[in-house]
C-alpha positions in Angstrom: 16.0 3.4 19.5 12.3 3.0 20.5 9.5 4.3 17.4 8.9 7.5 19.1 12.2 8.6 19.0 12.8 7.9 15.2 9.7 10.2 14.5 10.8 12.9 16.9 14.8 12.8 15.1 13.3 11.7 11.2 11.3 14.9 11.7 14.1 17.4 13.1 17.2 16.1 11.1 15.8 17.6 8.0 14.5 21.0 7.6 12.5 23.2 10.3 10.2 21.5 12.9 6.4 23.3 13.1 4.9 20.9 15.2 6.4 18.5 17.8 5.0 17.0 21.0 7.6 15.1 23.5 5.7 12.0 25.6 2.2 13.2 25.8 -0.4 11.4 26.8 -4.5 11.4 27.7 -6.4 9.8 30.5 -9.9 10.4 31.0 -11.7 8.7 33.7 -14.9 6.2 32.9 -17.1 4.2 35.1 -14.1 1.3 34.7 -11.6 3.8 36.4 -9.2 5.4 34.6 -9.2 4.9 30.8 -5.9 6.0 28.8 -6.3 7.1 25.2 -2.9 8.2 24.5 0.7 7.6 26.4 4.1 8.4 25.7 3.7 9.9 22.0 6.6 12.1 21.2 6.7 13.1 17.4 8.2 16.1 15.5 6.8 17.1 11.9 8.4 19.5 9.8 7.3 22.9 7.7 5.8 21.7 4.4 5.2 18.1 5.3 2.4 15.9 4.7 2.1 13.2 7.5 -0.8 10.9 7.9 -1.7 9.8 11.0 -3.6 6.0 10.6 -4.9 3.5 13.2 -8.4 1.4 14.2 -10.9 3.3 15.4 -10.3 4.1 19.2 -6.7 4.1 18.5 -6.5 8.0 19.4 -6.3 9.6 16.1 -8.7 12.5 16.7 -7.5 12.8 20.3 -3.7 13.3 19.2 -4.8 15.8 16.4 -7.1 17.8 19.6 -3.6 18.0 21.3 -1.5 19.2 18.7 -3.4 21.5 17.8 -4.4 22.8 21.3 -7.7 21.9 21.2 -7.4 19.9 24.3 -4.5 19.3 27.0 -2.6 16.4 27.6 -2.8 15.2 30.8 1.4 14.1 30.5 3.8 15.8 28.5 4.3 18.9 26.0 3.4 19.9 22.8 4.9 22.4 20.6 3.0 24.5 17.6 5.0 27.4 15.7 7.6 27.8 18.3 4.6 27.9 21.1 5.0 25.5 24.2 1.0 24.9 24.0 1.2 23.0 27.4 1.9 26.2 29.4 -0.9 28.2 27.6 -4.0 28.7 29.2 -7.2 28.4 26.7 -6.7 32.0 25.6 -4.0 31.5 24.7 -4.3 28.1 22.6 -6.5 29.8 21.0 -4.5 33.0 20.1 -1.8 30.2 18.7 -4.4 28.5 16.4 -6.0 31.7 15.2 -2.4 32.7 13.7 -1.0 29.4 12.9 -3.9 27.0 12.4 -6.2 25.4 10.1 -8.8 23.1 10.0 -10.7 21.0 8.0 -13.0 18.3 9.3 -15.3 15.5 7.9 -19.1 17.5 8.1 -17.2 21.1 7.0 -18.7 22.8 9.8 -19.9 26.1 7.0 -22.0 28.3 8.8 -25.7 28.0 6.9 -26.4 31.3 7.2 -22.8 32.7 5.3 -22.3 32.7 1.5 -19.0 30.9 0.2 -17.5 33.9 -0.1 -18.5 35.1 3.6 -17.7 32.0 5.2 -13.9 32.2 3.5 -13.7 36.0 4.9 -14.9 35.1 8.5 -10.9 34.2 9.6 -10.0 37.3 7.7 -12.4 39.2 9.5 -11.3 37.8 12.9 -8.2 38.8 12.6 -9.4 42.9 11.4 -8.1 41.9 7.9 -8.6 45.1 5.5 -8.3 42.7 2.4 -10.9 39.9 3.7 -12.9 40.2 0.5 -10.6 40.3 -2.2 -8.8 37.4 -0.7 -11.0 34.9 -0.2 -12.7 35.2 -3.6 -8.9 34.8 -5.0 -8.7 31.3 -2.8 -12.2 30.9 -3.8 -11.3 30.6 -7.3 -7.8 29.0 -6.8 -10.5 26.0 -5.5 -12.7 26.3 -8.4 -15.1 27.8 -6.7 -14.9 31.2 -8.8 -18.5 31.1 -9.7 -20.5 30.1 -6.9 -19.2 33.0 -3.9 -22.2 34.1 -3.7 -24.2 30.3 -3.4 -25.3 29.1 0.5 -23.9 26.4 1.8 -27.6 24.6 1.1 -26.8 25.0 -2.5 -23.7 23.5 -3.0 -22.8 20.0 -3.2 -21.3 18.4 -0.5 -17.6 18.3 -2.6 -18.5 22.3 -3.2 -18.7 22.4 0.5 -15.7 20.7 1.2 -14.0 23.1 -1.2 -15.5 25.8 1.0 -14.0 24.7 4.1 -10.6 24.1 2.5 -10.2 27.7 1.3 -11.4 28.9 4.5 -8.8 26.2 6.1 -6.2 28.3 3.8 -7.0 32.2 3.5 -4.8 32.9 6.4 -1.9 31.0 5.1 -1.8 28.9 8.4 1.5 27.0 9.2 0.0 23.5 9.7 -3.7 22.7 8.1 -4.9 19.7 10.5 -7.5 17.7 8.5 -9.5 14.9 10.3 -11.1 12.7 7.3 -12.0 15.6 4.8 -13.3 12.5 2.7 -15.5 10.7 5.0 -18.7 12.1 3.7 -17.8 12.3 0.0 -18.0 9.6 -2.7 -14.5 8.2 -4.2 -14.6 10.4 -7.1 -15.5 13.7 -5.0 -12.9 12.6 -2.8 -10.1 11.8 -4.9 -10.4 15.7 -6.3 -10.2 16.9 -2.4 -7.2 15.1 -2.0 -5.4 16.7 -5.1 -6.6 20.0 -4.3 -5.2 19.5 -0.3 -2.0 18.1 -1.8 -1.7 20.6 -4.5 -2.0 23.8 -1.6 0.2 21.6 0.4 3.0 21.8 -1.8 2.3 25.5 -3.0 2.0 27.3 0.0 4.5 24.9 2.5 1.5 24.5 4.6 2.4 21.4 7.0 -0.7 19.2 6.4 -1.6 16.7 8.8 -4.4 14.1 8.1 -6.0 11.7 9.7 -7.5 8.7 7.9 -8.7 5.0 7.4 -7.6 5.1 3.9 -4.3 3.4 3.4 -4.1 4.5 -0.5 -4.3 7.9 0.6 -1.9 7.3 3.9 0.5 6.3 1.6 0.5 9.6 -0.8 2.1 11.9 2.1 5.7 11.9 3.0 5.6 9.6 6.6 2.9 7.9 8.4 2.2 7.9 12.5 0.7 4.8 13.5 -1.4 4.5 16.7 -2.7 1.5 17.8 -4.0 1.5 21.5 -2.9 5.3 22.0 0.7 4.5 21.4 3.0 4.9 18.4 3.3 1.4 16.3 6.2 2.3 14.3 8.5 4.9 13.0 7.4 7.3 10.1 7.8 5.6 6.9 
């Protein structure tokens, strides 16, 4: 049995599979000719997991993470997100698929600067013609700790207040799978150990499938299996 299919069957013996992807692959073209980033990836990750996806820079990390979540298209194979064949989706509708079933939360938080904590939490909400926008982000606002600054700028947080931000945004909507693509890398060990325990801690309260990409083995080894790329391809079966 090759890697790829031990993380595609680990993944759908057990429970209900959100997110799976059956040999896709990426190939850009470069001054060199044409440049694969990813080939023959086929996983499967269940509702409520916690999977960390870890390899050297270049080994496709991001790129895999753009494809599952329908961010970008594979130039081989399918992927799968809530029940959605994302590969015969135009842009439109990628995007209606993430809008329901996605979250994000990346390295620089992405906040808009001109939004208060509380109004860049209610922005999804208001998206989707939510009547409750308010009252429910200031509730995930202060599930975060983030209770009394709702009405502070993004300028006037700190950047672990900001990454808060982003994760109850990430949240409000209750999304299926929360793709996270190193929430730590701009925060200092002690900022970024709390991030962790609050991603974790939603992770296990709400059955949100958390996917994370990182160089940190310690934290790698916290979730429940591990991808590894190396070269665009899958190294070895979830552990």
């Amino acid at each position: 049995m090759t890697s790829n299919d031990e993380n595609r069957r680990a993944a759908n013996a057990d429970g209900e599979t959100v997110l799976a992807a059956e040999g896709i692959g990426k190939q850009v073209s470069s001054p060199e000719g044409t440049l694969a980033i990813l080939a023959d990836v086929s996983i499967a990750i269940r509702r409520g997991e916690s999977v960390a996806v870890v390899g050297a820079s270049g080994a496709g990390k991001s790129t895999l993470l753009a494809l599952l979540a329908g961010l970008d298209e594979p130039t081989a194979g399918r992927a799968w997100l809530a029940g959605h064949d994302l590969t015969a989706l135009d842009e439109d509708g990628r995007a209606a698929v993430r809008a329901r079933h996605v979250g994000f939360v990346f390295q620089s938080f992405h906040l808009v600067p001109s939004l208060t904590a509380l109004e860049n939490v209610m922005l999804p909400l208001e998206l989707a013609r939510r009547s409750d926008a308010r009252a429910t982000a200031r509730d995930v606002l202060t599930r975060v700790g983030l209770g009394e600054r709702l009405g502070h700028y993004p300028r006037q947080l700190s950047g672990g207040e900001q990454q808060r931000v982003a994760i109850a945004r990430a949240f409000v909507t209750r999304p299926d799978v929360l793709f996270a693509d190193e929430p730590t890398g701009n925060l200092d060990a002690a900022t970024g150990e709390k991030i962790m325990e609050l991603l974790f801690g939603l992770n296990a309260a709400t059955r949100t499938t958390l996917v994370l990409v990182t160089h940190d083995r310690a934290l790698a080894a916290r979730c429940d299996r591990v991808i590894r790329l190396d070269a665009g391809r899958v190294l070895a079966p979830a552990a």
